[in-house]
N, C-alpha and C positions, 0 to 999 in steps of 0.2 A: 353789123350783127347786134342785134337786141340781147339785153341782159335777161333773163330770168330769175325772177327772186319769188321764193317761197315762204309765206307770213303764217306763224301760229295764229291762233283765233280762239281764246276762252271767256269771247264774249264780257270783255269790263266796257264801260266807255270810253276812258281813256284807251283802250288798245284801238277803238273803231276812230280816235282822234287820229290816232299817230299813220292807223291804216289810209285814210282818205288823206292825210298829208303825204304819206311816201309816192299812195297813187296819183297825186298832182305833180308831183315834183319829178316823177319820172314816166309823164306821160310818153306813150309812143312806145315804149316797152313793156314787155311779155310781163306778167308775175301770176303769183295763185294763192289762192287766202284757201286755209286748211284751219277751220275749228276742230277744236280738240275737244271732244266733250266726253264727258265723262257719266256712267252710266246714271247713276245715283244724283246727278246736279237737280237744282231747284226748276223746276217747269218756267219761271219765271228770266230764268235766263236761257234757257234752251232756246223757247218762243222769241228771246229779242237776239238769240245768232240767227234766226231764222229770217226774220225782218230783216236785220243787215243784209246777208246773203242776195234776197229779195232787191235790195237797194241798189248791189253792186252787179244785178245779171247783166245791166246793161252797159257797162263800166266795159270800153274796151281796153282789150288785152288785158284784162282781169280772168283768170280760169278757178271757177270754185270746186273744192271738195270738199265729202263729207269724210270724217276720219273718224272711226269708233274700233280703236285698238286696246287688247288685254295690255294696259302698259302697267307695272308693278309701283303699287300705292302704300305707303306705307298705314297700316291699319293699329289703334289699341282699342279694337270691336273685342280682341280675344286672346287669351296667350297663349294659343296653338300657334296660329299661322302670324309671322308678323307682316306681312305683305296679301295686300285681297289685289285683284287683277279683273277690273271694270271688264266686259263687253269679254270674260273669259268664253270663249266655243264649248268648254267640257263643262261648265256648270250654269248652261244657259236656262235651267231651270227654275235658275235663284236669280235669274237676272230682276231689278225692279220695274223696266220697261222697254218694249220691245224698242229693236233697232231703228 
């Protein structure tokens, strides 16, 4: 039976090191790289998770997703709310760019 392992992904290069070493080290089993990204990041890293992604389609037993979840951020944008909530669904209004 294959392991399955599930890797965050917020795109530093150190994380794309440790990613292409785990996936050596445990070729022949299952895993899935899950970037986190966040609504508001710099264009400049969005586009190099993307590249990576790119890199690794062909990477077997590698399965990728894309994950754009409201996860609770702590914000001092304002002293109403102390948490803003990326990729929220009820204020996709004010989102900075589309999913």
């Amino acid at each position: 039976m294959s392991l399955v392992k599930t890797v965050p992904f917020q795109g530093t290069k150190e994380q794309e090191e440790k990613l292409l070493e785990m996936i050596r080290a445990h070729k022949g089993q299952k895993g899935a790289l899950m970037p986190v990204l966040q609504q508001a990041q710099d264009t400049v890293t969005t586009e190099y998770v993307k590249r990576t992604f790119e890199g690794l389609k062909e990477e077997a037993g590698v399965e990728l997703y894309w994950v754009c979840l409201p996860m609770a951020t702590r914000t001092a944008l304002g002293s109403y709310e102390m948490y803003w909530y990326p990729w929220d669904d009820k204020k996709e209004e004010s989102w900075v760019r589309e999913l």
